[in-house]
C-alpha positions as CSV (number, residue, x, y, z in Angstrom):
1,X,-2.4,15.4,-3.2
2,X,0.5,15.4,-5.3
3,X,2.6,12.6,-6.6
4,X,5.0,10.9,-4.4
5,X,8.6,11.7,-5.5
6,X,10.0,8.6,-4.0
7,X,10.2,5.0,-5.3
8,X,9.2,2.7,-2.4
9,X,11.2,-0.2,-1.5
10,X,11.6,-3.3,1.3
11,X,13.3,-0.9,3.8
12,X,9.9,1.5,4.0
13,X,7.6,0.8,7.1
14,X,5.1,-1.7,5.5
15,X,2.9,-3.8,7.7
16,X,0.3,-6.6,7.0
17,X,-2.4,-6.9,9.3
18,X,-4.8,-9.4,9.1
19,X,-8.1,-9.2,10.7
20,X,-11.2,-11.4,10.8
21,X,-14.9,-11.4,10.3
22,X,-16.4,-10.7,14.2
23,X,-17.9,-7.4,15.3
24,X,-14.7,-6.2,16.3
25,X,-12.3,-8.1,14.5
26,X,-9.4,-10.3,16.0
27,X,-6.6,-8.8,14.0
28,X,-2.9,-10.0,14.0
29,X,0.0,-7.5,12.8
30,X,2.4,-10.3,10.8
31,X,5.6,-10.4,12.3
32,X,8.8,-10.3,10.9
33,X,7.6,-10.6,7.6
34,X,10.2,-10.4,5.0
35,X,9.2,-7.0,3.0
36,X,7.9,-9.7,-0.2
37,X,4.3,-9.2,-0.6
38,X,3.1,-9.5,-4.0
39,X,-0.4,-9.5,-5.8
40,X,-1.0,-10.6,-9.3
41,X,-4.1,-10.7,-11.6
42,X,-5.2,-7.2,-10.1
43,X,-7.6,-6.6,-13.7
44,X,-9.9,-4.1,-14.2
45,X,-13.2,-5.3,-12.6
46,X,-12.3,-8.3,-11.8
47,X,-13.1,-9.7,-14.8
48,X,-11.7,-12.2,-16.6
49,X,-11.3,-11.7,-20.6
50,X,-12.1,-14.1,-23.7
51,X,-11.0,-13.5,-27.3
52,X,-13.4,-15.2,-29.8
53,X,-12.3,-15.8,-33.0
54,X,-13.9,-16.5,-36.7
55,X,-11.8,-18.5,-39.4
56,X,-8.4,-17.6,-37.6
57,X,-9.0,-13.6,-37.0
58,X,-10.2,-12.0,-34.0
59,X,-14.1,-11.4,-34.0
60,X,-14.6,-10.2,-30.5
61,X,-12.9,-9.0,-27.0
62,X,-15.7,-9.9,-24.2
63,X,-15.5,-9.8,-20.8
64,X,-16.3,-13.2,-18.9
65,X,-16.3,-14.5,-15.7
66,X,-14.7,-13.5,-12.3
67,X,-11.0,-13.1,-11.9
68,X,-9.9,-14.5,-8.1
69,X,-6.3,-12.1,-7.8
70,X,-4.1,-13.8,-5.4
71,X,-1.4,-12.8,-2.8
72,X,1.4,-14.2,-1.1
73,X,4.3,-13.2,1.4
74,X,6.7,-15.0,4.0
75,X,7.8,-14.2,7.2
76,X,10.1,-15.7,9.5
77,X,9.2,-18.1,12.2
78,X,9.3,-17.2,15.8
79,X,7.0,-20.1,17.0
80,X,3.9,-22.3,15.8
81,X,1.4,-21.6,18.1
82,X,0.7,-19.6,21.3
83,X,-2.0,-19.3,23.6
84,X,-1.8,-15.7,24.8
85,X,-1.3,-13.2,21.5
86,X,-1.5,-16.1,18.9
87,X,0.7,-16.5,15.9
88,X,0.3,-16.4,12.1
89,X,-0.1,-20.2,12.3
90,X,-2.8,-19.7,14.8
91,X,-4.9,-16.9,13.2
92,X,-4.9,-19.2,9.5
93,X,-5.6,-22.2,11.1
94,X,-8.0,-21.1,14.2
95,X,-5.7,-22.3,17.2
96,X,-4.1,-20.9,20.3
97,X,-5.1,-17.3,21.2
98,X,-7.3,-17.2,17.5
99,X,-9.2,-20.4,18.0
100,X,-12.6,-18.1,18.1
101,X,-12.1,-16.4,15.0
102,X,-14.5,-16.0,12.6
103,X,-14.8,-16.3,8.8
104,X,-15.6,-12.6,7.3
105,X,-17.4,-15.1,4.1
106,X,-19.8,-16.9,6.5
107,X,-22.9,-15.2,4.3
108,X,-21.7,-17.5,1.5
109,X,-20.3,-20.7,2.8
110,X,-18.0,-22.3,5.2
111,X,-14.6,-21.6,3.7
112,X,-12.5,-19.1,6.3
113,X,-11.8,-16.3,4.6
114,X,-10.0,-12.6,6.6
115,X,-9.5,-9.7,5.3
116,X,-5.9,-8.7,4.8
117,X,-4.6,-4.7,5.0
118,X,-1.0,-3.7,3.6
119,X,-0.3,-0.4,5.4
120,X,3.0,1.7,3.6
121,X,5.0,3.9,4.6
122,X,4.2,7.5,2.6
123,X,4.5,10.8,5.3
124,X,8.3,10.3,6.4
125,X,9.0,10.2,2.6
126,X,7.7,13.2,2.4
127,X,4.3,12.1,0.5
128,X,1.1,13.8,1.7
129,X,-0.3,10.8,3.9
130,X,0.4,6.8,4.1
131,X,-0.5,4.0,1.9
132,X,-3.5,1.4,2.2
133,X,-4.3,-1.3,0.1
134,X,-6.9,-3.7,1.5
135,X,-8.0,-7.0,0.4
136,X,-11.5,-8.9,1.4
137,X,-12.6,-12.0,2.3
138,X,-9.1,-13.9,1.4
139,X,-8.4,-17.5,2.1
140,X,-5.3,-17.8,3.3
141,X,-3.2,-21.0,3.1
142,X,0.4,-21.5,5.0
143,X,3.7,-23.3,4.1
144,X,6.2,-24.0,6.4
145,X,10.2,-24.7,5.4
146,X,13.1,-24.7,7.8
147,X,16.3,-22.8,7.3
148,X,18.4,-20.4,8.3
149,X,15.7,-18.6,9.0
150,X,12.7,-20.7,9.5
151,X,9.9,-19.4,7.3
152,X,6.1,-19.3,6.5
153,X,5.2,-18.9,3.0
154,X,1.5,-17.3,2.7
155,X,-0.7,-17.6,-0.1
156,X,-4.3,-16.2,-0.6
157,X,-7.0,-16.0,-3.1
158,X,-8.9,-12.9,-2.8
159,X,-12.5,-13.5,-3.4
160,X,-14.0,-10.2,-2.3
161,X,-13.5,-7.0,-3.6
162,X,-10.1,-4.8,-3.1
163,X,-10.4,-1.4,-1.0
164,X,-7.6,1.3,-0.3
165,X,-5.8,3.6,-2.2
166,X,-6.2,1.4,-5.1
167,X,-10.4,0.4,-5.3
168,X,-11.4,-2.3,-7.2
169,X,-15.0,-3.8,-7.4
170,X,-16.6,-6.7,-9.6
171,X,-18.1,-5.2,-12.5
């Protein structure tokens, strides 16, 4: 595939979709989310790094423990909760039409974590196919603010590994 001549921006089709840990996952497509997500501490590995010195001058560059990368977007707020096709607010928090959801960590604890996908918009740039980065077994926390709009601010640690066009596993 060749590289994509054009630099992608907050006007592109992206979409967040978060989906959780049944057998055919209850997913939710974010609404009116505000083109923001970011993800920092994406390192090689997922390893954390530790500089060990001797008498002031570096001795060794080691590898260490895991690195936890984190995420966060907002989105504006339609509603909190609704029983029907569920909200944002219901599919963090396990209420309205979400209050079934499941965990996709439950092998290794009882924290709720869901694995979030960021679809973008590649073929009507002309690039040979769309984007896909995908994030597992994230915990997912939710801040509410009023304002003109309303808003959700989501933040997740991402404890699993991180799939899509851009792979990366503990080593």
């Amino acid at each position: 595939m060749a590289l994509s001549g054009a630099v992608k921006n907050q006007f592109d089709s992206g979409t967040i979709t978060i989906k959780d840990g049944t057998g055919t996952p209850l997913e939710l497509e974010v609404r009116w989310d505000n083109g923001d997500l970011g993800v920092q501490g994406l390192v090689p590995d997922l390893r954390a790094h530790t500089a060990y010195e001797t008498r002031g001058a570096l001795s060794s560059l080691r590898k260490t423990g895991r690195q936890y990368p984190t995420l966060s977007f907002s989105a504006k707020v339609g509603e909190f909760s609704e029983a029907t096709t569920g909200t944002l607010a219901d599919m963090i928090h396990g209420t309205g039409a979400f209050a079934a959801r499941v965990s996709t960590s439950t092998a290794i604890g009882d924290v709720t974590t869901f694995d979030v996908q960021f679809d973008l918009e590649g073929t009507d740039l002309g690039d040979g196919s769309d984007h896909q980065l995908i994030f597992e077994d994230v915990h997912l926390g939710l801040d509410f603010s009023e304002g003109d709009p309303d808003q959700f601010a989501i933040t997740g640690t991402i404890y699993g590994d991180i799939g899509g066009d851009l792979s990366i596993t503990e080593g």
